[in-house]
C-alpha positions, 0 to 999 in steps of 0.5 A, a space after each residue: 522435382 515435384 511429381 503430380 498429383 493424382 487430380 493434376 494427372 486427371 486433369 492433364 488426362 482430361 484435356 488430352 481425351 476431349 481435345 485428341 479423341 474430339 478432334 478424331 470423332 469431328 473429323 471422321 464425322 466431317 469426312 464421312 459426310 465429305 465422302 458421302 456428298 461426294 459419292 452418294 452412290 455408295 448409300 445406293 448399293 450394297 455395303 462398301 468397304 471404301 465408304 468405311 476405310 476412306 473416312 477411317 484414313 482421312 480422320 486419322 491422317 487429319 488428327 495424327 499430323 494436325 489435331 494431336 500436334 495443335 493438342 501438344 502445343 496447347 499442353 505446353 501453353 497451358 496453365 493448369 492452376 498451380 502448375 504447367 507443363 514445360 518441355 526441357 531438352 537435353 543435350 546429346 552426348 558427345 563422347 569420344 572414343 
């Protein structure tokens, strides 16, 4: 089995950094928003813990069991010029004793 290249590592890097860490940013910049249209009386008062750890929460939720899954699956899909990911299961051992 071949390994990768230093390049085919970078490009592999790349795709998950802006798909993984763009999804997060669109999602807590969304739930922000969603929290603040929601509640605009927390732009009214002083600072409030709630307004910064609900989007955090939300955003996180969101990218670890929907973006980061859909991220996955699009590595696998995927055609990176001369190579592709593919996922080889093994099978569990049954030893007996």
């Amino acid at each position: 089995m071949k390994r990768l290249t230093y390049w085919e590592s970078v490009s592999i890097g790349w795709r998950i950094l802006w798909q993984a860490i763009g999804g997060f940013v669109l999602a807590l910049f969304l739930s922000s928003m969603a929290v603040l249209g929601l509640l605009p009386e927390l732009t009214r008062t002083g600072p409030s813990y709630w307004a910064l750890v609900v989007p955090l929460v939300i955003a996180f939720v969101f990218s670890l069991f929907v973006m980061l899954p859909l991220v996955v699956r699009g590595l696998i899909n995927a055609s990176f010029g001369t190579f592709r990911l593919v996922v080889i299961r093994k099978e569990p051992c049954h030893s007996t004793i």
